[in-house]
N, C-alpha and C positions, 0 to 999 in steps of 0.2 A: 731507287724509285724508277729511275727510267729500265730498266729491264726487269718490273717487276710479276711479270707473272712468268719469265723464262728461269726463273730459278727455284721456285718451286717443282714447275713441270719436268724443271729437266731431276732432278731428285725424285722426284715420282715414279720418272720413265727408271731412273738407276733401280731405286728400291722393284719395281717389277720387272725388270730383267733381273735379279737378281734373283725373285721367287722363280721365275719361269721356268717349269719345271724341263729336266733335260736326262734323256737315258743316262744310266750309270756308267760308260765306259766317256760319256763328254763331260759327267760333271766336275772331273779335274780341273779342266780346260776352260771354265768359267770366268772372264776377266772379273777384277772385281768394279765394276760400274761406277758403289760410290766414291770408291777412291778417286776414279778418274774422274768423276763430274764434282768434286773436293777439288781437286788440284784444279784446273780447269777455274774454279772462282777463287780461290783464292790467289791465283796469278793474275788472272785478268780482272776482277773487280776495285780495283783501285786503292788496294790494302784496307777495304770493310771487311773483309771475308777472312774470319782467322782461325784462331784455338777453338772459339768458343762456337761456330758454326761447324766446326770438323766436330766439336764434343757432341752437337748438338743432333745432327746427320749420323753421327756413328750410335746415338742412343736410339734414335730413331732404327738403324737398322738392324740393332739387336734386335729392337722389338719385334719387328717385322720377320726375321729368322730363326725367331727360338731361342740364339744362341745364348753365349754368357753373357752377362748385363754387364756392359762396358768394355767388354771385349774389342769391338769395331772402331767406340770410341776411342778407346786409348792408339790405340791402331792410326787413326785418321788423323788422330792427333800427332801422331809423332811426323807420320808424313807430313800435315799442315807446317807443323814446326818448320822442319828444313824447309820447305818452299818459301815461306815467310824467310826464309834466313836469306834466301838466292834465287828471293822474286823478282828484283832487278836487272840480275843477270838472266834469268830465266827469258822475261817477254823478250828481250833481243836476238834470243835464239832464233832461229830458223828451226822452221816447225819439227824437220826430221830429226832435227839437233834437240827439241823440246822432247819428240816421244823417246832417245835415246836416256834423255833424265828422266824420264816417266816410268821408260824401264825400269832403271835402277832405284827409282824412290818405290814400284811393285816391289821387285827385289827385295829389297829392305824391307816393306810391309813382310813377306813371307820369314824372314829371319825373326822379325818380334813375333807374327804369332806363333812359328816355331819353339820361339824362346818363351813366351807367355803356357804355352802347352807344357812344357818341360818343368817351367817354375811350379803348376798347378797340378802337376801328374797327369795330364791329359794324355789319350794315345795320340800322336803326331799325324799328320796327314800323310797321307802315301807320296811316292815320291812324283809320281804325275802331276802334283799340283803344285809343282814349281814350274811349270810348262808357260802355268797362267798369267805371268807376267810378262812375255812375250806376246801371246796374245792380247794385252790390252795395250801393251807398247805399239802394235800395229795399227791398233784403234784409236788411237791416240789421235792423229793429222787428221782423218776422216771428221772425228769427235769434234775436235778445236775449229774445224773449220764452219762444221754446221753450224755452234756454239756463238763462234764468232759473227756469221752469216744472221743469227738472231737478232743476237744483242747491237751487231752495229744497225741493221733495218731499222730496231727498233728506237732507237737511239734518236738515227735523219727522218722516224715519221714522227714525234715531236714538236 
């Protein structure tokens, strides 16, 4: 309740950068937004934010992308998992230490839907868009801090 209208906006803002359209030689390079604004509450929102808000945000961006129904879900999901597992250790990081896991929890998103593609016969993504998790691991500290910059405002105007 107390950051209650930053958590929709900021999924709002993810979901339309996420449509924003972008020539074909940048749309490898597209961080993936919900993931990061997923992690981002489910580390910092005080363990409300879990499975079932990653399922929920991931059905939401199917819909919004066309793509396969439940594809993002299951996706958002497995990253929530792990953070849930090493939320504790997480918030104590120091933040370039947080986007260096951020990294590797991209990373890992791109191995499942790799592997999700494979299971399903889908053709695979070309190999540039494993780039994309670099780029949102950079976005990361930027992200967290605005994020953070919200929700504590909002918190001491209370």
């Amino acid at each position: 309740m107390r950051s209650s209208w930053i958590l929709p906006v900021s999924v709002f803002a993810a979901l339309l950068l996420g449509l924003l359209p972008l020539p074909g030689a940048l749309q490898p390079l597209r961080p993936y937004w919900l993931a990061l604004v997923v992690a981002y509450w489910v580390i910092e929102d005080d363990g409300r934010r879990g499975l079932g808000f990653a399922f929920a945000v991931g059905l939401i961006g199917d819909l919004a992308f066309g793509g396969l129904l439940g594809e993002q879900a299951l996706r958002l999901v497995v990253m929530a998992f792990i953070l849930q597992r090493f939320r504790n250790q997480m918030r104590f990081f120091p933040v370039p230490q947080q986007a260096l896991a951020i990294g590797g929890l991209l990373l890992n998103d791109r191995v499942v839907d790799a592997a999700l593609h494979l299971a399903l016969g889908l053709p695979q993504l070309p190999w540039a868009y494993w780039i994309a998790p670099l780029i949102g691991m950079a976005l990361w500290p930027p992200l967290f801090v605005l994020f953070d910059t919200l929700r504590i405002s909002r918190r001491k105007a209370r």
